[in-house]
Each structure stands twice: as C-alpha cells, then as structure tokens.
C-alpha positions as YAML, in Angstrom:
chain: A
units: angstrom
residues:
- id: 1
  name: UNK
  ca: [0.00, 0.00, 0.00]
- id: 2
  name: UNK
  ca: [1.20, 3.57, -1.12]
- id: 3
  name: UNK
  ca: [-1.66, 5.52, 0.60]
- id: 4
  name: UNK
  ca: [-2.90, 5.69, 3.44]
- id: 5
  name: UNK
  ca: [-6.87, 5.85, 2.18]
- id: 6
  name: UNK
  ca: [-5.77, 2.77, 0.39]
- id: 7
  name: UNK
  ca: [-5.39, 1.18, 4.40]
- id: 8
  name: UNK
  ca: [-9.04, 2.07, 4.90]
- id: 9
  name: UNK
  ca: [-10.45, 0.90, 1.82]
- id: 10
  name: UNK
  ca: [-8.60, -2.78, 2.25]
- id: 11
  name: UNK
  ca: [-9.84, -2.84, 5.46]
- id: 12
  name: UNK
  ca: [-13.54, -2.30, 4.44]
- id: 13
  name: UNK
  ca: [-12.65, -5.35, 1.59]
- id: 14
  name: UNK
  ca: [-11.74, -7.86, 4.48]
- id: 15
  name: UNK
  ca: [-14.96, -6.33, 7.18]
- id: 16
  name: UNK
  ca: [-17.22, -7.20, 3.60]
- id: 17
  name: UNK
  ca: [-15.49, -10.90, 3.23]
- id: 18
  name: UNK
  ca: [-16.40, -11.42, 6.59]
- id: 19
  name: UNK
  ca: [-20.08, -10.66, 6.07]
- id: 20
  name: UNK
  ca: [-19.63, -7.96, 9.02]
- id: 21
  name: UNK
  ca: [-21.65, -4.24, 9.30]
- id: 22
  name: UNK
  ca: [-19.73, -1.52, 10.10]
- id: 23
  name: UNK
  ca: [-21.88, -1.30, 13.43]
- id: 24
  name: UNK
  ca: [-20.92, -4.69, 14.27]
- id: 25
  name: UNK
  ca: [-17.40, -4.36, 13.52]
- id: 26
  name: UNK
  ca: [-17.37, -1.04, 15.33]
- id: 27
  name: UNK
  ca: [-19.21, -2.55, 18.31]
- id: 28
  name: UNK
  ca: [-16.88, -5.59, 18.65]
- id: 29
  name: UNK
  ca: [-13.47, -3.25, 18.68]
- id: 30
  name: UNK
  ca: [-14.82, -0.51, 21.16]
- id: 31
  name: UNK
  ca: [-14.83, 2.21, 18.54]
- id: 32
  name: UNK
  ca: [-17.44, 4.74, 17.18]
- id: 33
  name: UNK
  ca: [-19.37, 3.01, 13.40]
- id: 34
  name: UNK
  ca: [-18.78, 6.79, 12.56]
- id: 35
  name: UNK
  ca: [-15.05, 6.78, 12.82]
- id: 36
  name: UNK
  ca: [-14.86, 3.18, 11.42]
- id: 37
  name: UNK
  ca: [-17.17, 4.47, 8.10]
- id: 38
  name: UNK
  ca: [-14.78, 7.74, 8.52]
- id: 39
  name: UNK
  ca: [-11.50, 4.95, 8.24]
- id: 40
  name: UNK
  ca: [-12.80, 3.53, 5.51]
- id: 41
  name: UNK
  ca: [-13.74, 6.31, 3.14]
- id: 42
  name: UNK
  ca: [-10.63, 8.42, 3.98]
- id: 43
  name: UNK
  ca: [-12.07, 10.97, 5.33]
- id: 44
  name: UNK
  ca: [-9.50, 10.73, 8.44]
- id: 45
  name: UNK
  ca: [-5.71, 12.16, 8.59]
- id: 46
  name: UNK
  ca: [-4.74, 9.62, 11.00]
- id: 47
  name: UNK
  ca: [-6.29, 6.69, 12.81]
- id: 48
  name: UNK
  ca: [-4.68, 5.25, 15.53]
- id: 49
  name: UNK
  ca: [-2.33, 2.07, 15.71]
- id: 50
  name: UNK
  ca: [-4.01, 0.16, 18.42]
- id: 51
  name: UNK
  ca: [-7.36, 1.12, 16.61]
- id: 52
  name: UNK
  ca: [-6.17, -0.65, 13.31]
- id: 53
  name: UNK
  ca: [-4.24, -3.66, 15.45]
- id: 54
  name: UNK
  ca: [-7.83, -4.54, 17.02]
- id: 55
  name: UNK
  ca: [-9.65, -4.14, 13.64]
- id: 56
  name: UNK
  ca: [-7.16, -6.43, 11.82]
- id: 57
  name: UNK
  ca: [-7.22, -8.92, 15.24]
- id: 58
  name: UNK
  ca: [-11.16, -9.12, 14.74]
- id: 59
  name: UNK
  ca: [-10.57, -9.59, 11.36]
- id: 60
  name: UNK
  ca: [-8.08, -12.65, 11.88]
- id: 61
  name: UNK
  ca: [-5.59, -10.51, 9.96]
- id: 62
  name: UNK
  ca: [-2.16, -8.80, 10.31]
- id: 63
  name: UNK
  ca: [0.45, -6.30, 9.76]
- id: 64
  name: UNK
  ca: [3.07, -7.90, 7.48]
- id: 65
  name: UNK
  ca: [6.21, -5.77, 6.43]
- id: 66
  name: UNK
  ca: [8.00, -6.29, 2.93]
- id: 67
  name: UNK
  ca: [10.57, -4.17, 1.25]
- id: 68
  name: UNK
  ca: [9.19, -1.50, -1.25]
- id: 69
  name: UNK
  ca: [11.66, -1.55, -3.20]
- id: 70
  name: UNK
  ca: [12.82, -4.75, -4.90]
- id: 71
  name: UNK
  ca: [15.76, -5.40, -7.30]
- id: 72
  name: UNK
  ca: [14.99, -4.70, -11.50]
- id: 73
  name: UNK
  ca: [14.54, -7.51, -13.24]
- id: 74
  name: UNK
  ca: [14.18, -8.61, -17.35]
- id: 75
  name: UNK
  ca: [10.60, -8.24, -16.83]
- id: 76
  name: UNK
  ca: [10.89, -4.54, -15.50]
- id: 77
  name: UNK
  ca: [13.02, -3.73, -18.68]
- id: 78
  name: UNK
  ca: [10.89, -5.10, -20.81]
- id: 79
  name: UNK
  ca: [7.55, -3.82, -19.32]
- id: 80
  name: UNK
  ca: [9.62, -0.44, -19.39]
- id: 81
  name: UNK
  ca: [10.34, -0.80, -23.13]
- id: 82
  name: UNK
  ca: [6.90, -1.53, -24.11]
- id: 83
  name: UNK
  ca: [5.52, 1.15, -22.35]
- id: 84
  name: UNK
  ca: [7.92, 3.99, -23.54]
- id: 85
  name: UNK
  ca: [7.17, 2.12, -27.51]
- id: 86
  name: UNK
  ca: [3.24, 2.90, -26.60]
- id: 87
  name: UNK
  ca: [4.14, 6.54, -25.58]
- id: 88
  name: UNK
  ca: [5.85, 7.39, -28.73]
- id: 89
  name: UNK
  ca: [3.19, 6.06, -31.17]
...
C-alpha cells in the first residue's frame, strides 16, 4: 500500500469478506461506526495504531512488512520498453 486511504479501503474489503456491518465491527473493537465508516472512506488524517491492530485482530488478519523496493529484473526492462514504444506512437 502507497496511501494511506488505500489502508481504509482494504480494510472495508476484508470487514465485507467477513459478512460484518460496520456497526458490528465497530461494536466488537470498542470504537465509534462513525469513525470506522470515517476509516474507511478516507475521510480521516490519522487513525490510531491500536485502533487498526484490534480491527485487523477481529478480522483474523495482520500487519506484514515487505521491502518496497525490490531489485529490476528482465521483466521490468521489458515492461519499461513496451511502455515507452506505446508513448511514442
């Protein structure tokens, strides 16, 4: 994820898969439905950590960390190429 609105609309993906309301996710994790809808929608700056930890935990999900930045490979250069060919037609 490159956004942090993009963390809030995920989040609403996995409370969907699970068949859950925002109420009822709200309810279980001790927070407001209006800051959870408010999460989701991006219409926050921040939202706390231990907010998100308990929403992920309800969600039998978890914060995993991989690099952002990985080493260029053939497929790069070559996805590179054809893109730059598609620019100049």
């Amino acid at each position: 994820m490159k956004a942090f609105n993009e963390l809030g609309q995920q989040l609403a993906v996995l409370r969907k898969q699970k068949n859950l309301t925002q109420q009822t996710l709200a309810n279980l994790a001790g927070i407001a439905q209006a800051t959870l809808a408010r999460f989701e929608t991006g219409g926050v700056a921040e939202f706390g950590s231990c907010k998100l930890l308990r929403l992920l935990e309800l969600l039998e999900y978890e914060i995993e960390f991989v690099p952002s930045k990985r080493e260029f490979t053939l497929d790069d250069a070559l996805k590179a190429r054809q893109e730059n060919n598609q620019e100049t037609k």
